[in-house]
N, C-alpha and C positions, 0 to 999 in steps of 0.2 A: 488470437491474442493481439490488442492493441500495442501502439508503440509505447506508450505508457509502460505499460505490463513488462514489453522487453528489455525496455530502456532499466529499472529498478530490476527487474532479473539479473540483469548483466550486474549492476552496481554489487547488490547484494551477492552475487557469486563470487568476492574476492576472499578468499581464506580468513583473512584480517577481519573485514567487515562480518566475514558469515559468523565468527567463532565469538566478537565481541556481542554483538546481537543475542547470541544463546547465553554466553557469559554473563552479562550487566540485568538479564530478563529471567533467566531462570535460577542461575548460582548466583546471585546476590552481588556480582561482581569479579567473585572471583573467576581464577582463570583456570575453569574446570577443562574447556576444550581448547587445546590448544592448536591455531591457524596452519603448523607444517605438520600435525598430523591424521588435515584431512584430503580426503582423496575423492574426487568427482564419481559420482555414478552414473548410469543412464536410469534419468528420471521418468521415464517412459517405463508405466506398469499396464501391461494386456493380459489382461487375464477372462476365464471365461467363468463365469458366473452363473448358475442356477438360479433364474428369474422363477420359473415355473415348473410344475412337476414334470410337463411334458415336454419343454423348452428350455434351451440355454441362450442367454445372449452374450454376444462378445463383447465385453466394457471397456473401452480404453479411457484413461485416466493418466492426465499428465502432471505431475508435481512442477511445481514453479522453478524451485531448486530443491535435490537432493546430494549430501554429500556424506559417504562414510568415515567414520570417526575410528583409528585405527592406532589405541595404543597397546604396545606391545603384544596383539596379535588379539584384545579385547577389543570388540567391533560395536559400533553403535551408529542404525542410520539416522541422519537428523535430515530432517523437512523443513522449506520455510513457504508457506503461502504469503503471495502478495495483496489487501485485498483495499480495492479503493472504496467498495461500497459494502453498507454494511452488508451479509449475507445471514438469512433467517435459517439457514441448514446447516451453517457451517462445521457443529459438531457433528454430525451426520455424515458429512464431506470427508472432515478428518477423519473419520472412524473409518471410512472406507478407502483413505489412500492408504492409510496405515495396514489395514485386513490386506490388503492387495499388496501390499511389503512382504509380509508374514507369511501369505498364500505362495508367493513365487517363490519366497525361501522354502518352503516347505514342499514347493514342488518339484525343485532341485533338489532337494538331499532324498527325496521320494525318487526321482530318477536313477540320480546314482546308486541306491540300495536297490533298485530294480537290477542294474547295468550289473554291481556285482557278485547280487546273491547272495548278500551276507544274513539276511536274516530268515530265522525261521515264528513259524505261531503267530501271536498277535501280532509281534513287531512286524511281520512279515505282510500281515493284513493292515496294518499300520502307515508301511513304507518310512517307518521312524520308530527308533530303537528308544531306548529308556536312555540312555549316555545321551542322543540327539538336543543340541539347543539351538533355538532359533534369535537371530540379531537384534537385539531392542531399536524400536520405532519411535522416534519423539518429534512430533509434527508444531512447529511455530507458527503459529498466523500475526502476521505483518500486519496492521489497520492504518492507513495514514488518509481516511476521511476526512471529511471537513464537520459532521456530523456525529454527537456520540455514540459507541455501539449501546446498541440499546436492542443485540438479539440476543441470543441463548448462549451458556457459557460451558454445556453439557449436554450431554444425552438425556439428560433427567429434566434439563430446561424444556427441552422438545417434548415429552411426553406428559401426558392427560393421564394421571394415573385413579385406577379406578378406589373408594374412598375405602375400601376394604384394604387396600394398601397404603393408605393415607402415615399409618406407624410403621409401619413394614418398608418402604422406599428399596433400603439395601438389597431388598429380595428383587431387585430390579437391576443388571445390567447398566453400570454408568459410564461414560467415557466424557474424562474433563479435555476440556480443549484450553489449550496455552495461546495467549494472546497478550502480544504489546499493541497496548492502542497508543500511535505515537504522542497524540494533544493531551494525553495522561501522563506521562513522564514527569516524574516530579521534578526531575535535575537532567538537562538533556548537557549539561558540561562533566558528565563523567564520563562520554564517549570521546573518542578520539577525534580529530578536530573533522574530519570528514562527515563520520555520523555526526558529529554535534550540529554543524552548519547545517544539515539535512534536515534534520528531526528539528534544531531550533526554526527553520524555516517552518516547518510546518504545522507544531506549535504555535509559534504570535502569527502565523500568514493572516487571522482575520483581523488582530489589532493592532493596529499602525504604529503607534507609538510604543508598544512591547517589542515589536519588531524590529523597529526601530533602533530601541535600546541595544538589544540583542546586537545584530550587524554591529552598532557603534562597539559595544565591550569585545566583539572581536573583530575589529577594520583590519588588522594585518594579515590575517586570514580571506578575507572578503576580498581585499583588494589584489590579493593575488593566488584566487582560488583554482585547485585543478580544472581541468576541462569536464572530468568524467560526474564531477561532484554538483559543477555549474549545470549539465547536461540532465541531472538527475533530479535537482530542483526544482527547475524551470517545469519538468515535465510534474513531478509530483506536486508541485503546488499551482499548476497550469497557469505559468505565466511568458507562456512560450514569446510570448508579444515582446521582452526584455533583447531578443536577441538582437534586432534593428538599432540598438542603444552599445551593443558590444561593437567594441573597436576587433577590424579583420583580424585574427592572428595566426603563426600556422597551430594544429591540431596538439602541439607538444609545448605549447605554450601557456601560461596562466591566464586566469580571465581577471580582471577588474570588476566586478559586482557589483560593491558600491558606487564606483563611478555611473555604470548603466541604471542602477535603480533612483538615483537621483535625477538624474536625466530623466527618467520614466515618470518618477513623482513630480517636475515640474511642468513637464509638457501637462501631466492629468490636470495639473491647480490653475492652467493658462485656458483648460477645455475647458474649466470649470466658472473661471472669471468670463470667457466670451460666450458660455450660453446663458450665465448668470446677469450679463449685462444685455442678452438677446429679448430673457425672458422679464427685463426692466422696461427695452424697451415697446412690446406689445402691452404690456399694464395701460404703458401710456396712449398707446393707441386704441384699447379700449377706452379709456377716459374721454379721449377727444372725441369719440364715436358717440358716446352717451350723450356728447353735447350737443352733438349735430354738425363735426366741422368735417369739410368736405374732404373727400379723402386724397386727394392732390397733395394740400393744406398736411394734410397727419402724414400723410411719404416725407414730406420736407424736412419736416420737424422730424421725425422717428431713425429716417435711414433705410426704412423699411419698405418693399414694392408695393404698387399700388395691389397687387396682386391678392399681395400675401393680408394685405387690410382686408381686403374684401374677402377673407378664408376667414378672420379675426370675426368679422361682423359676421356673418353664419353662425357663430357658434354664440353671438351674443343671444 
């Protein structure tokens, strides 16, 4: 797992962050899961898998974040995958961290009906009685690419189905995958000012002046944004280069933003005027080249080595 990966693991494992996330993506906003009653699990699912008739392999499979949802003793696990790039298996993926939820559940309350002999006949062949429920599984995939997804949004995307099923589909096993792709957000100001700054960052990150605007309509925010939030930007929108523009602070302190990204924007426009005025002046030293003036003569006038003329005239 890249720092990347861990740095938005950690972000996204804040109760707040985790439950608005499901909230504003799946319940339309409302405030179906609420932040104090979820409780951490170990996201770590090993389970052993029948690959082959003759063979088992041991699959381990790690969730990004997993957290139990625990109202009044009604349980629900939620998942969230991080994903920078698009993934063409995704539904696939989710189908299987999910099965491997189910599986483990299922192979715990199969143990203890072992342990304490409570069933007989089928249930017994079973290791799961007819009363037995298992904890609903709801897997979110994260997208905050720079690229639209443009892979499968299901198990039915993945599959070539043969034309004899072409009307028939439903006779076919589908598993939808839940996905916020962040640069789709139609309104990233109905999150909470942390997610908003995140997601608005990563949103306009490719057009300047949306970006732009954005930062400006919320500067009070910008200019004195958490550490955890500045930390989480920087990485997801890979512009880890802003940190040399951040004034030292300690760790419990707010960062300034806009100040660093202005600073960042005008050292880029001062790179840009001197290779712009670089790239003026060899024009000119092709010209004088064409004329035949000695190249002693064209250093003088240019500013440029006699060196780097005589790189210019090769490529004439």
């Amino acid at each position: 797992m890249g720092k990347k990966d861990i740095i938005l693991k950690q972000y996204f494992s804040d109760n707040k962050r985790f439950a608005e996330i499901f909230n504003h993506t799946l319940f339309s906003g409302q405030e179906i899961i609420k932040p104090e009653k979820l409780k951490p699990v170990d996201s770590a699912q090993a389970d052993v898998i029948a690959l082959r008739d003759t063979a088992a392999e041991f699959v381990q499979k790690n969730r990004d974040i997993a957290k139990i949802y625990d109202d009044e003793l009604e349980l629900v696990i939620l998942g969230v995958e991080n994903q920078n790039d698009v993934h063409y298996a995704m539904p696939m993926r989710v189908l299987l961290y999910d099965a491997l939820s189910y599986d483990k559940q299922y192979q715990s309350i199969r143990k203890e009906h072992h342990r304490s002999k409570d069933l007989k006949g089928a249930e017994r062949l079973s290791g799961f009685s007819r009363e037995d429920k298992l904890v609903p599984v709801v897997t979110l995939v994260v997208y905050y690419g720079t690229e639209a997804w443009d892979g499968p949004r299901s198990m039915h995307d993945m599959l070539k189905l043969p034309k004899a099923f072409a009307e028939f589909p439903h006779l076919v096993g589908n598993y939808p995958m839940h996905l916020l792709e962040v640069r789709k957000i139609a309104d990233v100001e109905v999150f909470n000012k942390d997610l908003m700054a995140l997601f608005g960052f990563i949103k306009y990150q490719q057009n300047s002046r949306e970006l732009e605007n954005f930062i400006q309509r919320h500067a009070d925010y910008f200019n004195s944004m958490a550490r955890e939030t500045y930390t989480a930007i920087t990485h997801a929108a890979d512009i880890k280069d802003i940190e040399k523009y951040i004034e030292k602070k300690k760790e419990t302190e707010a960062i300034d933003m806009c100040d660093a990204l202005k600073q960042m924007q005008e050292e880029s426009l001062q790179r840009g005027r001197r290779e712009g005025a670089q790239q003026s002046l060899r024009q000119v030293a092709e010209k004088m080249l064409r004329m035949n003036h000695p190249i002693p003569l064209i250093s003088e006038v240019t500013n440029l080595s006699e060196q780097e003329i005589i790189e210019i005239k090769k490529k004439l």
